[in-house]
Wavefront OBJ file of the C-alpha trace (Angstrom):
o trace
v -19.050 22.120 9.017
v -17.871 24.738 11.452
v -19.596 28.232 12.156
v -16.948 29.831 10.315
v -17.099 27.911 7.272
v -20.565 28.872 6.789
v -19.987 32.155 6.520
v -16.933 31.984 3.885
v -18.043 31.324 0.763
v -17.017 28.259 -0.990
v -15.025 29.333 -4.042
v -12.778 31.855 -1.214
v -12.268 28.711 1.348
v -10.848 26.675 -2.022
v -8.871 29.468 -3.148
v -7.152 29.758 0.591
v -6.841 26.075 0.264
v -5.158 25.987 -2.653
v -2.492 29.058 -1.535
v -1.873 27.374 1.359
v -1.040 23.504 -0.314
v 1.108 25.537 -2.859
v 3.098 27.089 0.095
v 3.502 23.308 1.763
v 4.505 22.160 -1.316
v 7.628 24.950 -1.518
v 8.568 24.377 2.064
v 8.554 20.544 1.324
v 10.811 20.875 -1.722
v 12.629 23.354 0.174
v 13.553 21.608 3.019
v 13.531 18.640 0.725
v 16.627 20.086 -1.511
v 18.336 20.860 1.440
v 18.319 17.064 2.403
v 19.771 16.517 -0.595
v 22.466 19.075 -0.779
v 24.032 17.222 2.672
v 26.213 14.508 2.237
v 24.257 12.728 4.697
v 22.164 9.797 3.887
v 18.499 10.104 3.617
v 16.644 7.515 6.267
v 12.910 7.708 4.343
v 10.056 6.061 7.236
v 9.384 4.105 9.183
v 6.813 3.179 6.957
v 4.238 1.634 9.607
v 0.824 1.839 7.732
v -1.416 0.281 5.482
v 0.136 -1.661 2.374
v -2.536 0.449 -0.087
v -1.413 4.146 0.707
v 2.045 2.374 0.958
v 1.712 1.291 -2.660
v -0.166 4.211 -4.061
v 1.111 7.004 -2.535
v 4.474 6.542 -0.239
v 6.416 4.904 -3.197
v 5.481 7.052 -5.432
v 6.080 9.948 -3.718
v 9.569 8.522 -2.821
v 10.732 8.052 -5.980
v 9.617 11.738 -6.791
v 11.922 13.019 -4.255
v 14.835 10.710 -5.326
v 14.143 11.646 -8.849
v 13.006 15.428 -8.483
v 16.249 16.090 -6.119
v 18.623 13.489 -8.017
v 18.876 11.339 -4.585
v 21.656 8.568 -5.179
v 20.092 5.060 -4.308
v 22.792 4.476 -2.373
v 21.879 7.319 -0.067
v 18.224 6.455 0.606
v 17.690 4.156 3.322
v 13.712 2.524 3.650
v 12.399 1.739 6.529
v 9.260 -0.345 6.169
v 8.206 -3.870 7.241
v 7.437 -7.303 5.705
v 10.258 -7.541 3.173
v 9.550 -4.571 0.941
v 12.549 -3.687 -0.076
v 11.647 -4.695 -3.829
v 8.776 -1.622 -3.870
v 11.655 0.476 -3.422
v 14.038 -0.334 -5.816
v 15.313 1.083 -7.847
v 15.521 4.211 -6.457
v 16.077 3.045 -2.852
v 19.232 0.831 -2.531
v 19.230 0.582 1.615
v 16.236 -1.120 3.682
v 16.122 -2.212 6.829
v 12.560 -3.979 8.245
v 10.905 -3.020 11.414
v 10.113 -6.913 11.857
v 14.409 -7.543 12.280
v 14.151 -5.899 15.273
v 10.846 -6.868 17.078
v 8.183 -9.719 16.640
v 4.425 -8.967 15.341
v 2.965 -9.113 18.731
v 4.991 -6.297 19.928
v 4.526 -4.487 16.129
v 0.514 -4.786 16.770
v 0.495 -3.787 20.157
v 2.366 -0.244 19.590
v 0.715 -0.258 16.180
v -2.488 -0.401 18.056
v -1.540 2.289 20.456
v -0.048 4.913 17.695
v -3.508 4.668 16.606
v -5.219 5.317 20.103
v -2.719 8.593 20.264
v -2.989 9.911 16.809
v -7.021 8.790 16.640
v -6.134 7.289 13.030
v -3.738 4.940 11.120
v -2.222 7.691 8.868
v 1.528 8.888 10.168
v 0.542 12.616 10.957
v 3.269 13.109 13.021
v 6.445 11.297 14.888
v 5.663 9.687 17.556
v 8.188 8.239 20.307
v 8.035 4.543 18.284
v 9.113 6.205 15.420
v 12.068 7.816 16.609
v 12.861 4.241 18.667
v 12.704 2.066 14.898
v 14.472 4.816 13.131
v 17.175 4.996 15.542
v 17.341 0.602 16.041
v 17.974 1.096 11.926
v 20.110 3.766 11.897
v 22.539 2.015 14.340
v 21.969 -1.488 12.286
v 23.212 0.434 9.468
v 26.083 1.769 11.063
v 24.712 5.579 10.154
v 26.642 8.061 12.316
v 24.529 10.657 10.735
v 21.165 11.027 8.308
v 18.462 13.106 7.755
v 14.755 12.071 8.474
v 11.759 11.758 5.791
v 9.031 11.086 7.558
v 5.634 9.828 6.141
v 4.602 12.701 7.668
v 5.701 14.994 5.704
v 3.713 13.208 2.413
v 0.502 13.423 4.592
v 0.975 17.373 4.734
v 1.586 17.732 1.225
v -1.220 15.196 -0.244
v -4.026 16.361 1.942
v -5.217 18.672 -0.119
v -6.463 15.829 -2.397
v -7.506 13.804 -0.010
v -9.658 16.629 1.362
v -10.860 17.565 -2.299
v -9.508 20.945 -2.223
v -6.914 20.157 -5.369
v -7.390 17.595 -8.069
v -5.722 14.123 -8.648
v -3.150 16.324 -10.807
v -1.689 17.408 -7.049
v -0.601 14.050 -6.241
v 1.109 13.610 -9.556
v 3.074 16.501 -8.840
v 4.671 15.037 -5.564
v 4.310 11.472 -7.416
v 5.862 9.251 -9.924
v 4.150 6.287 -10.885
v 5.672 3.630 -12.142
v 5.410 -0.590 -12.994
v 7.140 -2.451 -10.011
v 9.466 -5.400 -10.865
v 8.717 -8.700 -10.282
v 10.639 -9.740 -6.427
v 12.923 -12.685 -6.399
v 11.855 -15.710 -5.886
v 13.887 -17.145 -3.951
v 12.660 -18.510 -0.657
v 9.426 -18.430 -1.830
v 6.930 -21.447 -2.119
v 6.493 -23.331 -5.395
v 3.625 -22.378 -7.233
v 1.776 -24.164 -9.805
v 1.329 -22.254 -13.631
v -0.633 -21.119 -14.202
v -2.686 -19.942 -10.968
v -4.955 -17.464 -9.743
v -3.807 -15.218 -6.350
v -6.480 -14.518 -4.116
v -6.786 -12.799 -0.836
v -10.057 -11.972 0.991
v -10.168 -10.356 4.111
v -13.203 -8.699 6.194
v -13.374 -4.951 6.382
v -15.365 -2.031 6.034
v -16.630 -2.336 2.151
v -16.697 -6.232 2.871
v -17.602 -6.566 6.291
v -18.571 -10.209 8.128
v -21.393 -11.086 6.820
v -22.465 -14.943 6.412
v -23.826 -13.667 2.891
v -20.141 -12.567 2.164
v -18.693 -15.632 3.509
v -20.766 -17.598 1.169
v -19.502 -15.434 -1.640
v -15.622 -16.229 -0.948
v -16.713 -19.764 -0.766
v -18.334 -19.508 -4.108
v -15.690 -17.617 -5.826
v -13.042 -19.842 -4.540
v -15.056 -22.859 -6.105
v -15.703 -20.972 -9.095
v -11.522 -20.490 -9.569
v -10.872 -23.862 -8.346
v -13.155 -25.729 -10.947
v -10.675 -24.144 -13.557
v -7.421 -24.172 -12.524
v -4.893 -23.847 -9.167
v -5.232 -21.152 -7.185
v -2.572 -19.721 -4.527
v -4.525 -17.897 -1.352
v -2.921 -15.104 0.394
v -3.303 -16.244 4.090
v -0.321 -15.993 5.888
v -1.829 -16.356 9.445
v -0.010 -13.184 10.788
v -1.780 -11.164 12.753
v 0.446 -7.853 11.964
v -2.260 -5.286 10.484
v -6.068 -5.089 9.195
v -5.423 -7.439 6.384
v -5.731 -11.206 8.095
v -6.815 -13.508 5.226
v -10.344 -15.449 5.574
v -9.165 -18.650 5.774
v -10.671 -21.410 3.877
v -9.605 -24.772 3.301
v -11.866 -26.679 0.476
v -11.705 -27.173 -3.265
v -7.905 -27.603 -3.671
v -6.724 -24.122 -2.802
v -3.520 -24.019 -1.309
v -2.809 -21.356 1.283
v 0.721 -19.653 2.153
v 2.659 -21.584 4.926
v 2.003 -20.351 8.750
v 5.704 -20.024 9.138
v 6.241 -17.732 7.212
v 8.947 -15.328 8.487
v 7.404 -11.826 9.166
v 10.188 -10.234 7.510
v 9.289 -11.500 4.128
v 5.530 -12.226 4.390
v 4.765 -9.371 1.973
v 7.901 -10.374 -0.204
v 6.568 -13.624 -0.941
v 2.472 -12.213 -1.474
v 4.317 -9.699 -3.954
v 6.280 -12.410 -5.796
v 3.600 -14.690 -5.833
v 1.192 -11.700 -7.332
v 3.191 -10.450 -9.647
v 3.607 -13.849 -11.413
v -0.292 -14.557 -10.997
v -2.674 -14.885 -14.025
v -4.637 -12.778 -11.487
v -5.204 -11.428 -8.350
v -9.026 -11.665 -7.029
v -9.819 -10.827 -3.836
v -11.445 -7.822 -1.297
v -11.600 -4.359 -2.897
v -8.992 -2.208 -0.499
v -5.336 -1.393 -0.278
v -3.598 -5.011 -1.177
v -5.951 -4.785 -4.100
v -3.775 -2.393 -5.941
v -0.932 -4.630 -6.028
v -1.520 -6.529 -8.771
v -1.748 -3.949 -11.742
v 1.585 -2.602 -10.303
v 3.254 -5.946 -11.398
v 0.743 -5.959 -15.209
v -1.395 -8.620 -13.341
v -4.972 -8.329 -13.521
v -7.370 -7.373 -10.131
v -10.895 -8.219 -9.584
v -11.768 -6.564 -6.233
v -14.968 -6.931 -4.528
v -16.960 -4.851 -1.996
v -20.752 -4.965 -0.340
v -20.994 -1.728 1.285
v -20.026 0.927 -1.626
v -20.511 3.300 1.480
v -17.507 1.411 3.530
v -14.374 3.077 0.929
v -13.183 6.346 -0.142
v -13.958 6.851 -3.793
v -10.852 9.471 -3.513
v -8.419 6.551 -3.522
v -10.572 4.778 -6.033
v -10.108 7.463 -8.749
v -6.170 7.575 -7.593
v -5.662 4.216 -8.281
v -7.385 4.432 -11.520
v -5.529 7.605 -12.390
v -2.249 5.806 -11.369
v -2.679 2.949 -13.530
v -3.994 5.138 -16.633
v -0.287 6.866 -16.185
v 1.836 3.332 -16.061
v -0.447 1.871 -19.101
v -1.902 -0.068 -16.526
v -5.680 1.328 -16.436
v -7.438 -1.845 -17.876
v -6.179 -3.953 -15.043
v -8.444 -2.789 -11.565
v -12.163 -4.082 -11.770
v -14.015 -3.021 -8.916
v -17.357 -4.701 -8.229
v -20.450 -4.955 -6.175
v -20.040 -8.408 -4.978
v -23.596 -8.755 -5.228
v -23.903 -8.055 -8.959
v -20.136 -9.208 -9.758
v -20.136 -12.863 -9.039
v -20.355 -13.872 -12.814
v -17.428 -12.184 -13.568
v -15.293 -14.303 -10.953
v -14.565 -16.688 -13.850
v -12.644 -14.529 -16.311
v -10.072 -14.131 -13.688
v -8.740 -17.170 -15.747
v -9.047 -15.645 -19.324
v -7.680 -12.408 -17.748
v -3.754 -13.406 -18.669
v -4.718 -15.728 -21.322
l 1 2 3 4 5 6 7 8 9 10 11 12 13 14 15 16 17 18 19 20 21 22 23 24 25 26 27 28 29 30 31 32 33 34 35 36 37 38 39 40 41 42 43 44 45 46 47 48 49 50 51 52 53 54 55 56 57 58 59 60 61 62 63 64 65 66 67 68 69 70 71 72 73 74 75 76 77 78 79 80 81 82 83 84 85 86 87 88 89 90 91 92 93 94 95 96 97 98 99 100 101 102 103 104 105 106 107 108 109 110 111 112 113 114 115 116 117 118 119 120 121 122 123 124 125 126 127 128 129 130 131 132 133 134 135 136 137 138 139 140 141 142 143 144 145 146 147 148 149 150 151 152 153 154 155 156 157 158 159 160 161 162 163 164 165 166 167 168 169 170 171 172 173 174 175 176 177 178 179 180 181 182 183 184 185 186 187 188 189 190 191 192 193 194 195 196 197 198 199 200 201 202 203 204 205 206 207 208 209 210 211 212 213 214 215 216 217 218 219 220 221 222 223 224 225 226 227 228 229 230 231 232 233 234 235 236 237 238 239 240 241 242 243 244 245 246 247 248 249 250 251 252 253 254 255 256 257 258 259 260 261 262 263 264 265 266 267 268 269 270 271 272 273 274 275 276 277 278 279 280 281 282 283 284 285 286 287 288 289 290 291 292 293 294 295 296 297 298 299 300 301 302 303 304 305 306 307 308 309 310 311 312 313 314 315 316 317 318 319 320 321 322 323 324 325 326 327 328 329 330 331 332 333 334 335 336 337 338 339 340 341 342 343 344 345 346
């Protein structure tokens, strides 16, 4: 805490907060209902982050604005990557994916640098990639004109939550939550029914351990021994979400050709048709009670996640009927309840 904030007293410093995220908010829907007054379309991205705030916050808040300022679907253009046109619909009738015009490698590498500049993953600002994918789509979409919604702009109006200066009802004022739809399923693998989905990946609430290794292994025997289950692992190195890989007790695991343009399509159809989804506690977690599909979600290090997006989620789901449907657990106390994954859709 700075000098300065020591010497304001709390209840003034959230009372300044709070009149200052009120006058964000008007200039946002100010500027916002002036997008919408111009015939031009509305390009809305590039969406270049994390698939949890993608899911939990940048949809949402999307179809606010196109509902709030009566947007046309026709006149919203996405720009995201991995096939996600689906999230978006339907309230978003154009999408164009950052993967059509570049390969992963290239997508990690600048992804890698826009963190180096901005010292984080969130979109604070527009950076010089930005501006080079929104102009590649812009001219793929044979827009002569459009006006810009940058993720940017969500950032400035949410932060107030994130910061806990304004309760979860802020976000559900720039927000509307809703159940997504099911993808198509065409192109995507065949997949015995029932199953269990399940994606584990190493990160900051699960990190590498060899104890945590031996608890995918177990829980992936534990599914196995009562029915097929579908893993996640798509072998694309394109964000922090790599799948642990492992190949025993029958699971069958995504194909590694998968084209990047649709690797998230396909995880999202196969989810959403899932008996469950069980896997590490974090962003993709949230998927699954999006499509009415059961999540058990799994952590070691209850000091490696923000319980701010925790309570979100949960306050998210409690608004779609979904709030049942995210169980978050201490892997090392949770393990028993790996087996009513299968009862979960029963």
């Amino acid at each position: 805490m700075t000098t300065w904030q020591h010497l304001v007293p709390r209840p003034v410093r959230l009372a300044a907060s709070a009149y200052l995220a009120r006058r964000c908010s008007t200039w946002l829907q100010r500027d916002l209902a002036a997008m919408a007054a111009r015939p031009a379309p509305i390009v809305a991205g590039p969406w270049l982050g994390e698939v949890g705030f993608e899911l939990l916050y940048w949809v949402p808040f999307l179809r606010w604005v196109a509902e709030r300022f009566n947007v046309h679907p026709e006149r919203f253009m996405v720009v995201s990557r991995g096939g996600t046109a689906s999230w978006y619909r339907p309230f978003a009738a154009r999408y164009s994916d950052v993967f059509d015009q570049m390969t992963p490698d290239t997508f990690r590498a600048q992804h890698d640098k826009r963190v180096r500049d901005l010292g984080e993953q969130k979109q604070t600002r527009i950076t010089e990639f930005d501006r080079e994918l929104i102009d590649a789509a812009t001219r793929r979409a044979h827009l002569s004109e459009s006006s810009l919604l940058h993720p940017s702009r969500m950032y400035e109006v949410l932060n107030p939550y994130w910061w806990g200066h304004q309760s979860s009802d802020w976000v559900h004022q720039h927000s509307r939550y809703a159940r997504l739809a099911p993808p198509d399923r065409a192109g995507v693998i065949d997949t015995p029914a029932p199953y269990v989905a399940v994606k584990f990946y190493f990160n900051e609430c699960f990190p590498a351990t060899e104890q945590n290794r031996a608890f995918v292994r177990g829980v992936l025997r534990t599914l196995a021994d009562r029915g097929p289950v579908v893993a996640l692992s798509t072998g694309l190195n394109i964000d922090d979400h790599g799948g642990v890989r492992v190949d025993e007790h029958g699971v069958r695991h995504l194909p590694e050709a998968i084209d990047p343009a649709r690797n998230l399509h396909v995880q999202s159809a196969i989810v959403s048709r899932a008996q469950a989804f069980v896997g590490t506690y974090g962003g993709f977690s949230y998927m699954a009670p999006f499509y009415g599909v059961r999540s058990q979600a799994f952590y070691s290090d209850p000091g490696g996640f923000s319980q701010k997006h925790l309570h979100m989620a949960r306050s998210a789901f409690d608004t779609i009927g979904a709030g049942d449907l995210l169980d978050v657990r201490d892997a090392a106390a949770g393990a028993e309840a790996v087996g009513q994954a299968w009862a979960a859709g029963a």
